[in-house]
C-alpha positions as CSV (number, residue, x, y, z in Angstrom):
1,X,21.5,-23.0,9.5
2,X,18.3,-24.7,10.3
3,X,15.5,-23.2,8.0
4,X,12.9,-24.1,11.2
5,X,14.6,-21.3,12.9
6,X,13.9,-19.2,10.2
7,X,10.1,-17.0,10.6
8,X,8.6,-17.4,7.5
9,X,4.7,-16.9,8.5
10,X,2.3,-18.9,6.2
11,X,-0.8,-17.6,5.1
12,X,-3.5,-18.3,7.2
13,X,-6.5,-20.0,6.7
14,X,-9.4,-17.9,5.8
15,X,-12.0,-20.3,7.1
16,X,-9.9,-20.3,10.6
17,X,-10.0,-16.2,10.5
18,X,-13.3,-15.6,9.7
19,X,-14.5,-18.2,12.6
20,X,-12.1,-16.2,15.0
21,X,-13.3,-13.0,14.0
22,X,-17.5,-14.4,14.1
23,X,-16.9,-15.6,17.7
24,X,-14.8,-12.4,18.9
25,X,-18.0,-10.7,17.2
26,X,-20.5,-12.6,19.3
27,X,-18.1,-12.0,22.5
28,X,-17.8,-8.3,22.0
29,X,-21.3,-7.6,20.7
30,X,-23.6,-10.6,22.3
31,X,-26.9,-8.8,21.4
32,X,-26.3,-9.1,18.2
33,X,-25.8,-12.8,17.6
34,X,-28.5,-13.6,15.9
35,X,-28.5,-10.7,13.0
36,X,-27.0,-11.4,9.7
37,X,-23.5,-10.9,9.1
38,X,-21.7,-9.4,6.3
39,X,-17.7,-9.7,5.7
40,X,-15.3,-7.5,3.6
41,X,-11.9,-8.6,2.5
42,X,-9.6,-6.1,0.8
43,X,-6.5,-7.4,-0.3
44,X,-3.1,-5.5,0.5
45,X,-1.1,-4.4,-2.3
46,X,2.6,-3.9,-3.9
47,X,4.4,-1.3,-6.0
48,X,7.1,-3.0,-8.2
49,X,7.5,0.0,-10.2
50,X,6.1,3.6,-10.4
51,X,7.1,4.6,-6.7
52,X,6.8,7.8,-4.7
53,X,5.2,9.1,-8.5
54,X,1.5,8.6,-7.5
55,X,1.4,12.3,-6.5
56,X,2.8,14.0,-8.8
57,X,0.7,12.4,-11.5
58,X,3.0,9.5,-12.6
59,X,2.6,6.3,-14.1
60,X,2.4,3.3,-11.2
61,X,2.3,-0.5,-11.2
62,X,1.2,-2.8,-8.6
63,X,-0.8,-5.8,-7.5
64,X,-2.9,-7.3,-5.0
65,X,-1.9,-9.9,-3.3
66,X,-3.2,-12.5,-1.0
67,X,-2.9,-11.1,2.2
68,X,-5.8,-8.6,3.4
69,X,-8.0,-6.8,6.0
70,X,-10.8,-8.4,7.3
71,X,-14.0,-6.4,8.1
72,X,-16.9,-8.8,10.0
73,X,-20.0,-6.9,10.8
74,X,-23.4,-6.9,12.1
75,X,-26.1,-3.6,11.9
76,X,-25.5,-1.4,15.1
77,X,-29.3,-0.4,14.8
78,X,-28.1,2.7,16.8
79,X,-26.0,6.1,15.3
80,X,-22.9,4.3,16.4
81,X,-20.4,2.5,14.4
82,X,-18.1,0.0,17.2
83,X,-15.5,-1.6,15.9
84,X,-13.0,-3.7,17.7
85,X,-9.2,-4.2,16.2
86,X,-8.3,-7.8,16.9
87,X,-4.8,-6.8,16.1
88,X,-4.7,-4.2,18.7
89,X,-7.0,-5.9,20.8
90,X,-9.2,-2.5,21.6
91,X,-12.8,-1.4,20.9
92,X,-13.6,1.8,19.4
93,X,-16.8,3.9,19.0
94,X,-18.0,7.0,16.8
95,X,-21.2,8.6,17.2
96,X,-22.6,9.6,13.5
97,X,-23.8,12.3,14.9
98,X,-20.7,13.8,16.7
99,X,-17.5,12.2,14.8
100,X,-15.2,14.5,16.0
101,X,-11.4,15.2,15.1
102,X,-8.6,12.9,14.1
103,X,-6.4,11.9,17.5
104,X,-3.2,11.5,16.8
105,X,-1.8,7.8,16.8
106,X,-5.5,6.3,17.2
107,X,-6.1,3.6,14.7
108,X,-10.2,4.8,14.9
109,X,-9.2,8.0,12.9
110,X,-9.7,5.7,9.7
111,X,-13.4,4.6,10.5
112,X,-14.0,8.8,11.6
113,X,-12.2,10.0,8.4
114,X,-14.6,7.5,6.6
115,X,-18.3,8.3,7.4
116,X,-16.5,12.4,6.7
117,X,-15.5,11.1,3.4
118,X,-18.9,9.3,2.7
119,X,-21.2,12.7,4.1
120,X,-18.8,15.4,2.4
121,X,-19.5,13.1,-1.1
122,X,-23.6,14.4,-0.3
123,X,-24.4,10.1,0.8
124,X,-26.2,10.1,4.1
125,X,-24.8,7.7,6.7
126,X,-27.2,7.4,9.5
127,X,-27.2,3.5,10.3
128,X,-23.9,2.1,12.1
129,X,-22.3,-1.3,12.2
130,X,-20.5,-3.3,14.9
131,X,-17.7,-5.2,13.8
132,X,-14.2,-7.0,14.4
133,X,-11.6,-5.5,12.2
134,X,-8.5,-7.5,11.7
135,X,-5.2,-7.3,9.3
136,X,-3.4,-10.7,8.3
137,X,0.4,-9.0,8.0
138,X,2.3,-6.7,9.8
139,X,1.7,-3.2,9.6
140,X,4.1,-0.9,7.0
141,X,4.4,-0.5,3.1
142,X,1.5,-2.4,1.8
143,X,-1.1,-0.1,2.2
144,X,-2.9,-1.2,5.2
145,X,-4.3,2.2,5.9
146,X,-6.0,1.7,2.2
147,X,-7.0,-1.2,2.7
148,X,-9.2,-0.4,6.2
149,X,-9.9,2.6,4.6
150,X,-11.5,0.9,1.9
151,X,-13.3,-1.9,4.1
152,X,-14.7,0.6,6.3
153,X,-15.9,2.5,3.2
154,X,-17.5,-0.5,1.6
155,X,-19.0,-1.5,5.2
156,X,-20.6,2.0,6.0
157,X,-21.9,1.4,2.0
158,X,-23.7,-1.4,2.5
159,X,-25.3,-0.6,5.7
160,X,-26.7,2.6,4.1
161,X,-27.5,0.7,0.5
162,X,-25.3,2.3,-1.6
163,X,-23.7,0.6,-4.4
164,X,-20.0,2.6,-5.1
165,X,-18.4,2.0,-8.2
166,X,-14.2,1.8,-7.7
167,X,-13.4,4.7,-9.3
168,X,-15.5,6.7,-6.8
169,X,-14.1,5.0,-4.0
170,X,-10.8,5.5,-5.2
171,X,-12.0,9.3,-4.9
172,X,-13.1,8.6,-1.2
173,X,-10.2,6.7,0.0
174,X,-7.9,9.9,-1.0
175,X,-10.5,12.4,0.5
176,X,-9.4,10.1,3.9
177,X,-6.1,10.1,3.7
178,X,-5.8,13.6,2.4
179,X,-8.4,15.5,4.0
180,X,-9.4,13.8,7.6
181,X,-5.8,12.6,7.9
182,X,-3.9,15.1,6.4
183,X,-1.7,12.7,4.1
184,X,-0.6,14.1,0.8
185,X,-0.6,10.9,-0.7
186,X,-1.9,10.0,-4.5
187,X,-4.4,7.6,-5.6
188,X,-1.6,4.5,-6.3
189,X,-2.6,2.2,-3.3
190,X,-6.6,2.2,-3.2
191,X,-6.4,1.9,-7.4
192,X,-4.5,-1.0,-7.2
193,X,-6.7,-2.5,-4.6
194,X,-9.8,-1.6,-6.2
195,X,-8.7,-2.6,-9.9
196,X,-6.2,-5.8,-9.7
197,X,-7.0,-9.1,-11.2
198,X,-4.7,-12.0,-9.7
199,X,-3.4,-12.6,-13.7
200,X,-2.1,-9.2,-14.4
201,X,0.1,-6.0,-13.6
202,X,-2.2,-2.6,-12.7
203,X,-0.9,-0.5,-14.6
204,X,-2.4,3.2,-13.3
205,X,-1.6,6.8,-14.7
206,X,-2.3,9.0,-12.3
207,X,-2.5,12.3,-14.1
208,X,-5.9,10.8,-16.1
209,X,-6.7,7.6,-13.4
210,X,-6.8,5.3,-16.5
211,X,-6.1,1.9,-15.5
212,X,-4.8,-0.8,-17.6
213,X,-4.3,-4.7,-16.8
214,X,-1.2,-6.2,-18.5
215,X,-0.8,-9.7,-18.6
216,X,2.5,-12.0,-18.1
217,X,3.7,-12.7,-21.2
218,X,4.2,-16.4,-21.5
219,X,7.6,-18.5,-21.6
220,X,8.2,-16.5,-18.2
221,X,11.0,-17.8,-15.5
222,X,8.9,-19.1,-12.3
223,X,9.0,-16.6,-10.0
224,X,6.9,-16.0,-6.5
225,X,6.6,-12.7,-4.4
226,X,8.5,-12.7,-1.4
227,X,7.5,-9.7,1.2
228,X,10.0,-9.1,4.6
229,X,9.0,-7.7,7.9
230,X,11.8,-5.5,9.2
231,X,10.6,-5.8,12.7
232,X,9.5,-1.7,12.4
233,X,6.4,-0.3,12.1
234,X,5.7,3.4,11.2
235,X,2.8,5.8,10.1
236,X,2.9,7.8,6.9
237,X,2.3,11.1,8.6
238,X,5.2,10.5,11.2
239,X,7.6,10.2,8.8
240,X,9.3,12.6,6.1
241,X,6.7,11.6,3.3
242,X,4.8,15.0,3.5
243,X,7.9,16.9,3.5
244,X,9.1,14.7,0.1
245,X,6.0,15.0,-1.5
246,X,6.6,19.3,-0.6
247,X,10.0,19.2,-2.1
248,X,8.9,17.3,-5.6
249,X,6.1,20.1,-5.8
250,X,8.6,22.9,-5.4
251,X,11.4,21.0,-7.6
252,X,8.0,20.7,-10.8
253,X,7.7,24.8,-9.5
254,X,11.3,25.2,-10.4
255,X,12.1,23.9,-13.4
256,X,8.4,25.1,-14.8
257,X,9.7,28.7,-14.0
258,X,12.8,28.6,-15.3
259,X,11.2,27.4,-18.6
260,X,9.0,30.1,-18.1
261,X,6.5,28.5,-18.7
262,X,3.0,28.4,-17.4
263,X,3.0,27.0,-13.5
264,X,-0.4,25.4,-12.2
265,X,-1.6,26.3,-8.5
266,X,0.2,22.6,-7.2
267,X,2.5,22.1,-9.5
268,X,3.2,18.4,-10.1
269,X,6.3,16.9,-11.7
270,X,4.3,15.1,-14.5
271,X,3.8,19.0,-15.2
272,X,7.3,19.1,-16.7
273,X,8.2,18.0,-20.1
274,X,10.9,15.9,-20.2
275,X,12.8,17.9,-22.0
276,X,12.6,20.9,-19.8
277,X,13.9,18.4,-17.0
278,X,16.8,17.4,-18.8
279,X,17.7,20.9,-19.8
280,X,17.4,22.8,-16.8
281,X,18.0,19.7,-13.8
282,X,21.5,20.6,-13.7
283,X,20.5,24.1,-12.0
284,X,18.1,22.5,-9.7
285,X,19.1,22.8,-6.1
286,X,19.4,19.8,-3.7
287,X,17.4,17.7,-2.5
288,X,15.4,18.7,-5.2
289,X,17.6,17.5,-7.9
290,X,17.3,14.0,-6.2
291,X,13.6,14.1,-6.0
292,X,13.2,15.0,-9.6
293,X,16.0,12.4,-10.7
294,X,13.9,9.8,-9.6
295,X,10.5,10.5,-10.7
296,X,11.8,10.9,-14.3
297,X,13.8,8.0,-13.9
298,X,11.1,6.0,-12.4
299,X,8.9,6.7,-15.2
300,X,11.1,5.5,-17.9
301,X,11.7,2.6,-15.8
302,X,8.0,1.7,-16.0
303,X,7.8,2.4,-19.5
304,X,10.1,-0.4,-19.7
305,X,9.1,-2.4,-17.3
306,X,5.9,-2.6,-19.0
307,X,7.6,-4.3,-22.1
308,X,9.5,-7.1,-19.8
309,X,5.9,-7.6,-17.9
310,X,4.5,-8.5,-21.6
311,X,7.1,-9.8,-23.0
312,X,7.2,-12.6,-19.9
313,X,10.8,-11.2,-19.0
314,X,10.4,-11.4,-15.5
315,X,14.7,-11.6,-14.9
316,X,14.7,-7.8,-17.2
317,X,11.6,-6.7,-15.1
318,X,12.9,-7.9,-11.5
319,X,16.4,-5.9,-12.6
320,X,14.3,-2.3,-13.1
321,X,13.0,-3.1,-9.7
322,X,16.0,-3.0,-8.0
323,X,17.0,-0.3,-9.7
324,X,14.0,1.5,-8.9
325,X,14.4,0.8,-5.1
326,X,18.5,2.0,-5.4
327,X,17.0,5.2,-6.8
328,X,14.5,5.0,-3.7
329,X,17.2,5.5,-1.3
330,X,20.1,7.6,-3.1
331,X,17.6,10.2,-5.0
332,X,14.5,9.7,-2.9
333,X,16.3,9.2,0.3
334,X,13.6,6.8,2.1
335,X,14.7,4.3,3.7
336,X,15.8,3.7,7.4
337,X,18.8,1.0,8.1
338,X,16.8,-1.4,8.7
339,X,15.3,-1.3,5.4
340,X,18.4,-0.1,3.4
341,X,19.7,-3.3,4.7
342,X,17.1,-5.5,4.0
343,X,16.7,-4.2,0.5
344,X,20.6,-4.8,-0.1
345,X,20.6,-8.4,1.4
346,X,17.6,-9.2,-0.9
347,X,19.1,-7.6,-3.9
348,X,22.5,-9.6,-4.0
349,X,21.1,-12.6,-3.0
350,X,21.3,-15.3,-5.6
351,X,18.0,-16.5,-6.5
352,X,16.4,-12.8,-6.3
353,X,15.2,-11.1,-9.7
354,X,14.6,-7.8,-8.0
355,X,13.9,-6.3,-4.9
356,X,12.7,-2.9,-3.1
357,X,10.9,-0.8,-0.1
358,X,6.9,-1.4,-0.3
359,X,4.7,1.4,0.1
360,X,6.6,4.9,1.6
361,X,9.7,3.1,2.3
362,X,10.6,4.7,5.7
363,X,10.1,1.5,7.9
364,X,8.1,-1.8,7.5
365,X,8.6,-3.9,4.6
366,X,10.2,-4.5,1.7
367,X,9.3,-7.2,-1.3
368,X,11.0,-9.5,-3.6
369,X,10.4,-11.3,-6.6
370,X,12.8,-14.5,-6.3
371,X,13.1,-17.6,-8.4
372,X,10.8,-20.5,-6.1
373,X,12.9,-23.4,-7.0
374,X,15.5,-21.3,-4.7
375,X,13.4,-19.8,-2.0
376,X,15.3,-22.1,0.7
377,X,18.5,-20.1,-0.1
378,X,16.8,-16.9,-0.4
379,X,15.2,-17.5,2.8
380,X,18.8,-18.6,4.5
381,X,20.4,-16.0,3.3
382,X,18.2,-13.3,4.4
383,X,17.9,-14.8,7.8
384,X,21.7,-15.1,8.5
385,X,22.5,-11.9,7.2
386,X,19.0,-9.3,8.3
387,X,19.8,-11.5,12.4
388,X,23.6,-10.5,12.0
389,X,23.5,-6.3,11.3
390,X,20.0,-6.2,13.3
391,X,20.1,-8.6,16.1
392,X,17.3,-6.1,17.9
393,X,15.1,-7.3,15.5
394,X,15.8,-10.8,14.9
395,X,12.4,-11.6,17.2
396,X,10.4,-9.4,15.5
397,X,11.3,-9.6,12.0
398,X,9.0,-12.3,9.4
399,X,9.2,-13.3,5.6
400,X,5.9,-14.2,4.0
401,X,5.6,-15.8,0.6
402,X,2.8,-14.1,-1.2
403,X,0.2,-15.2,-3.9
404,X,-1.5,-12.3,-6.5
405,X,-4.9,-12.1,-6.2
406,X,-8.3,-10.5,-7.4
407,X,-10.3,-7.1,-5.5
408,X,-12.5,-6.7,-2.9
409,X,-14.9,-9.2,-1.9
410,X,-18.1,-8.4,0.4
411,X,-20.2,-10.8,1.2
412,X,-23.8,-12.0,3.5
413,X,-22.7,-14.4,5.8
């Protein structure tokens, strides 16, 4: 099979992005030409290890890698904050002094949700921006609602001269996604955003927001991240994630009760010694027996997969990861079949150290960390196989080979 027939998108340039986006600013906005820009880049992330765990106060992994959202921007010198998505190729407006309610669908309710977040933390946002908004992969499991989230955040920041340290806009980002959007999501994505250096694993507990860098040990195999489009899109609150995130509450409620022991307002399954799990999960009902299986499994597999990270073991590390996505779908039970497949090509194809779902895992991507001196047969493989059992998707799929990299960068321009 030819490999040109293969869609594996390179990274684009960032000097060819940023002139697109200036001269789609200048088109959209022409008043405002000669102002001075600023631009916001906000890398999208990935969760090796620590999955579905953020919310109830695990221990998570990730990094940043080299693929972002793009926030270009000029001072709106008006209460009104216009942004236009060149992804979705619309233009969007919020008054700042009527925001109004989410709308369900609208890729606005992010830049509403906010200027809310920034006002209910006692900042006053009263000057507005214009800008071109724009996000270099396809949308699904690598926290591009963060990621916008966080650009807007930083944008609305700068324009009202504030200077936000990242653990407060880690704070903000969640009171987005929970409150305005009604997401009951955990603090994994925007930490791992917000903290990543390109040399090291974020390491995050959740229960405490401690973060903690760990670096590669050396004598390490090569290895490269490879990240697959299924072709499927989704959002997080059309999906079953709320009603997972429900059942590992009521499964921590459970097992705290029948260990009669004291059980918080939400209770969370970090609540739960592990001892109390392993003597009472046998009378926990399902799905919730599933649900708890994998968060305590998922911890000790990123107890362990911290040791591989430092001992350079990335064939040991690569194998918890697959792991961790098998327990994804049978415990978890995310996944859709495109995904399930996907994740099953990747993980018995020679060449692959370990793959899973990014992000929620109902639809859009999954990643891989595979061996670079055999990403042509990696790439074949996946092509021949994901083409065959989906051929709906075969135009709409893409394979991206990705780069770690540092935070957020705002700039003048």
């Amino acid at each position: 099979m030819s490999l040109a027939k293969i869609p594996l998108i390179p990274k684009e340039n960032p000097e060819t992005v940023a002139t697109i986006l200036r001269e789609r600013l200048d088109t959209e906005f022409p008043d405002k030409k000669k102002d001075p820009c600023f631009s916001v880049v906000v890398p999208l992330r990935l969760c090796p290890l620590g999955a579905h765990s953020d919310h109830q106060g695990g221990v998570v992994t990730g990094f940043s890698i080299n693929r972002a959202t793009r926030l270009i921007g000029v001072p709106s010198k008006s209460s009104a904050v216009s942004v236009f998505s060149q992804n979705f190729q619309q233009r969007s407006s919020v008054d700042l002094n009527q925001i109004g309610s989410k709308v369900s669908g609208e890729w606005a309710n992010y830049l509403r949700g906010a200027i809310v977040s920034m006002r209910e933390s006692g900042r006053v946002v009263d000057t507005g921006f214009n800008g071109v908004v724009y996000g270099d992969m396809p949308i699904g499991g690598l926290s591009s609602s963060a990621s916008v989230s966080i650009a807007y955040l930083t944008a609305l920041a700068y324009m009202n001269d504030y200077r936000i340290p990242p653990d407060e806009l880690v704070k903000l980002v969640l009171k987005v996604e929970n409150g305005y959007l009604g997401l009951n999501n955990g603090v994994l994505d925007q930490s791992v955003i917000l903290f990543s250096k390109r040399d090291a694993l974020t390491v995050i507990d959740c229960r405490d927001d401690s973060v903690e860098g760990i670096k590669m040990g050396g004598g390490a195999a090569p290895w490269e991240v490879l990240v697959v489009y299924s072709g499927l899109s989704r959002q997080l609150t059309a999906t079953p994630f709320n009603q997972r995130v429900s059942e590992c509450h009521e499964a921590a409620r459970m097992l705290l009760e029948m260990a009669k022991l004291p059980v918080p307002s939400k209770p969370r399954l970090r609540d739960v010694p592990t001892e109390v799990y392993d003597r009472f999960k046998a009378d926990l009902p399902s799905p919730l027996s599933g649900r708890a299986k994998h968060f305590f499994s998922e911890a000790e597999r990123v107890r362990e997969g911290k040791t591989s990270w430092s001992a350079g073991d990335i064939v040991r590390f690569g194998e918890l990861v697959t792991r961790s996505g098998e327990s994804s779908i049978v415990n978890y039970e995310s996944g859709s079949p495109a995904l399930i497949s996907l994740y099953e090509i990747l993980a018995e194809s020679e060449g692959v150290y370990g793959a899973r779902f990014c992000g929620g895992g109902f639809q859009g991507c999954c990643l891989a960390l595979i061996d670079p001196r055999k990403r042509d047969k990696v790439l074949d493989r996946v092509h021949q196989r994901y083409t065959e059992e989906h051929p709906e998707l075969s135009t709409n799929y893409s394979m991206h080979i990705c780069e770690l990299s540092d935070s957020v960068k705002l700039e003048r321009i």
